[in-house]
Residue frames relative to the residue before (quaternion, step in Angstrom):
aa qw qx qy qz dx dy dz
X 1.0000 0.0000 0.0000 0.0000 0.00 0.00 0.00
X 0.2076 -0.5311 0.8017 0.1793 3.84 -1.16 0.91
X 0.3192 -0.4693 0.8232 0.0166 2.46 -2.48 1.75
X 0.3722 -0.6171 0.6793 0.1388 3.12 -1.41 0.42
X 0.1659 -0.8055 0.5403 0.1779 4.10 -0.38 1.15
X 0.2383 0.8809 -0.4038 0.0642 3.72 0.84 0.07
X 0.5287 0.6441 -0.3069 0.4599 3.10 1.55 -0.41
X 0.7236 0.3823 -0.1164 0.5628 3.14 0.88 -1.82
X 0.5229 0.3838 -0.5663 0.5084 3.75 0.24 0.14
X 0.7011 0.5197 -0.3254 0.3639 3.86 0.06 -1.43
X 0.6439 0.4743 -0.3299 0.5016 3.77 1.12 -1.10
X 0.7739 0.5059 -0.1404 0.3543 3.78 0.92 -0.79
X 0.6979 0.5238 -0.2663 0.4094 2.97 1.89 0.05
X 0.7287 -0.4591 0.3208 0.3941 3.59 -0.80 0.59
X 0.2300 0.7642 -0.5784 0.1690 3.23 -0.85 1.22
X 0.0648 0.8875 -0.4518 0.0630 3.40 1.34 0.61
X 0.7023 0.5554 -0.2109 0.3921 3.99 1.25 -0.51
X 0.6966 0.4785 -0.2276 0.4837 2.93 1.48 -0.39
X 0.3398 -0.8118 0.3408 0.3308 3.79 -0.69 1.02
X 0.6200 -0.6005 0.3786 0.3343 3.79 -1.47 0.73
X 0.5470 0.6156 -0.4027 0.3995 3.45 1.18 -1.21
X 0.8687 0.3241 -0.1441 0.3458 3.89 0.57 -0.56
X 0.0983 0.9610 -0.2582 -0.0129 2.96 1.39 1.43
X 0.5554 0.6416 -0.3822 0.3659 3.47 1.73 0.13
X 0.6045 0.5581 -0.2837 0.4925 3.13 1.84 -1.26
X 0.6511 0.5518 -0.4179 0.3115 3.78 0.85 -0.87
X 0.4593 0.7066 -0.2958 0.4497 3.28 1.67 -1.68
X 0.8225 0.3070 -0.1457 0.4561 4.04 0.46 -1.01
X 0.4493 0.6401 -0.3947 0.4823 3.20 1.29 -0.14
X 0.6519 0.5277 -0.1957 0.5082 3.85 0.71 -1.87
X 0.7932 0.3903 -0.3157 0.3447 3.37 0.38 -0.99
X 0.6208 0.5905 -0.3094 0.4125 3.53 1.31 -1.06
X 0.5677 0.6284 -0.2734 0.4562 3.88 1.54 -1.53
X 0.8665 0.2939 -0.2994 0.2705 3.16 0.78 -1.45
X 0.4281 0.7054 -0.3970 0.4020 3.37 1.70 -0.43
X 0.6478 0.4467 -0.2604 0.5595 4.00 0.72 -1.70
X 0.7548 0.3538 -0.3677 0.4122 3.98 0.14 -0.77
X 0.7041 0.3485 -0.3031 0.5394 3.83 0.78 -0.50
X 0.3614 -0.6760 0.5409 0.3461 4.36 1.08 0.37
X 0.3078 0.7521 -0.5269 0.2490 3.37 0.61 0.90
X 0.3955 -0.5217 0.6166 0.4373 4.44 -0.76 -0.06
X 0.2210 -0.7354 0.6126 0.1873 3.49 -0.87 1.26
X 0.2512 0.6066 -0.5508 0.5153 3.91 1.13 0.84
X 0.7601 0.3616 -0.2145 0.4955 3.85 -0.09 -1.31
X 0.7685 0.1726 -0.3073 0.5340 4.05 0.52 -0.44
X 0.5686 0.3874 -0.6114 0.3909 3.44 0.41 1.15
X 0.5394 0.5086 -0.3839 0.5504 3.61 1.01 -0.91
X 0.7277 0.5130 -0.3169 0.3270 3.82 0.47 -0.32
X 0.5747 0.5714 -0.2441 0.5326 3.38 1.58 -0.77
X 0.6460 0.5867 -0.2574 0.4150 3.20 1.21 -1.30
X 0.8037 0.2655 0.1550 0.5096 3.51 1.05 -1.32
X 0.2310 -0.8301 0.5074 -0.0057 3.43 0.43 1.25
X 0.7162 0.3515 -0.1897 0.5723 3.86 1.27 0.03
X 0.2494 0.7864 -0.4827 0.2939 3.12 1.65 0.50
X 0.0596 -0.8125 0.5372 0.2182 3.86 -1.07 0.17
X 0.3584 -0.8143 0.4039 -0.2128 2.89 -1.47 1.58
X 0.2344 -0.8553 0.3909 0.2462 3.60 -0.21 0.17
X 0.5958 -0.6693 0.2321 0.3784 3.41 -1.10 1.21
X 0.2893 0.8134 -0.3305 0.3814 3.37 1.08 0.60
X 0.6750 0.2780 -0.1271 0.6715 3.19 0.98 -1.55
X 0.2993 0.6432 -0.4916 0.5050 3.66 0.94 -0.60
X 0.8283 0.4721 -0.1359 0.2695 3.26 -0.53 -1.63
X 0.7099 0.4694 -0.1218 0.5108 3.31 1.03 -1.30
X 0.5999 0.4087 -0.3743 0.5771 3.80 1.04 -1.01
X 0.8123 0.3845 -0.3775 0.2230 3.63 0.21 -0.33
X 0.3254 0.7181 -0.3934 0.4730 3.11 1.80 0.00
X 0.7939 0.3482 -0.2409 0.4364 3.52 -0.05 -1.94
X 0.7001 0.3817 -0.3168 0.5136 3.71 0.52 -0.96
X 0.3408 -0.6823 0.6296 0.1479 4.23 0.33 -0.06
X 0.4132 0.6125 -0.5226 0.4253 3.30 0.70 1.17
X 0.3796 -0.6128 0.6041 0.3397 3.47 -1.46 -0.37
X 0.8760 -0.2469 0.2324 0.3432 3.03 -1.90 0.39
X 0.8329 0.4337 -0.0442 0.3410 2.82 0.44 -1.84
X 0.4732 0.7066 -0.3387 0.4026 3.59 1.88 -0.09
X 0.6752 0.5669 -0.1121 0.4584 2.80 1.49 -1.80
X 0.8402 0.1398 -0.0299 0.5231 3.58 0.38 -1.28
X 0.0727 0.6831 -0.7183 -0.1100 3.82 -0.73 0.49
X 0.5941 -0.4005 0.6627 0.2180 3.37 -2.18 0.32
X 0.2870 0.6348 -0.7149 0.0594 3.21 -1.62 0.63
X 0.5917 -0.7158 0.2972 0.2220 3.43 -0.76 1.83
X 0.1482 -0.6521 0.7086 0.2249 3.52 -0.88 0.11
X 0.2642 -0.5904 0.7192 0.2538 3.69 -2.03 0.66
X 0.5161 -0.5994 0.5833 0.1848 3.25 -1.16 1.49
């Protein structure tokens, strides 16, 4: 199974401008910036935050690693399933 790390990239990224005291409004803020700054559907990077096993297309893939300057492998890790 691919996890999706979107959370932890989003929790780990710079946001020094935005205030702490308003952590639901900030929480929607990140998601809405990063969706409009990466030309992403801010539908897909909320269902995505929500759901770390969400599926996606290498597209957004493509884009989340762009805005955040990460690799692939930041974004999505493997973690085995027993059959």
């Amino acid at each position: 199974m691919l996890l999706i790390r979107y959370i932890f990239l989003i929790k780990s990224h710079d946001y020094k401008h935005e205030p702490r005291a308003l952590d639901f409004i900030v929480h929607f803020i990140k998601h809405y910036y990063v969706a409009e700054a990466a030309g992403l559907q801010k539908a897909a990077i909320s269902k995505m935050a929500k759901n770390n096993n969400y599926s996606t297309t290498t597209r957004t893939l493509d884009a989340l690693c762009t805005y955040f300057d990460c690799k692939i492998e930041d974004l999505i890790t493997y973690q085995h399933q027993s059959l």
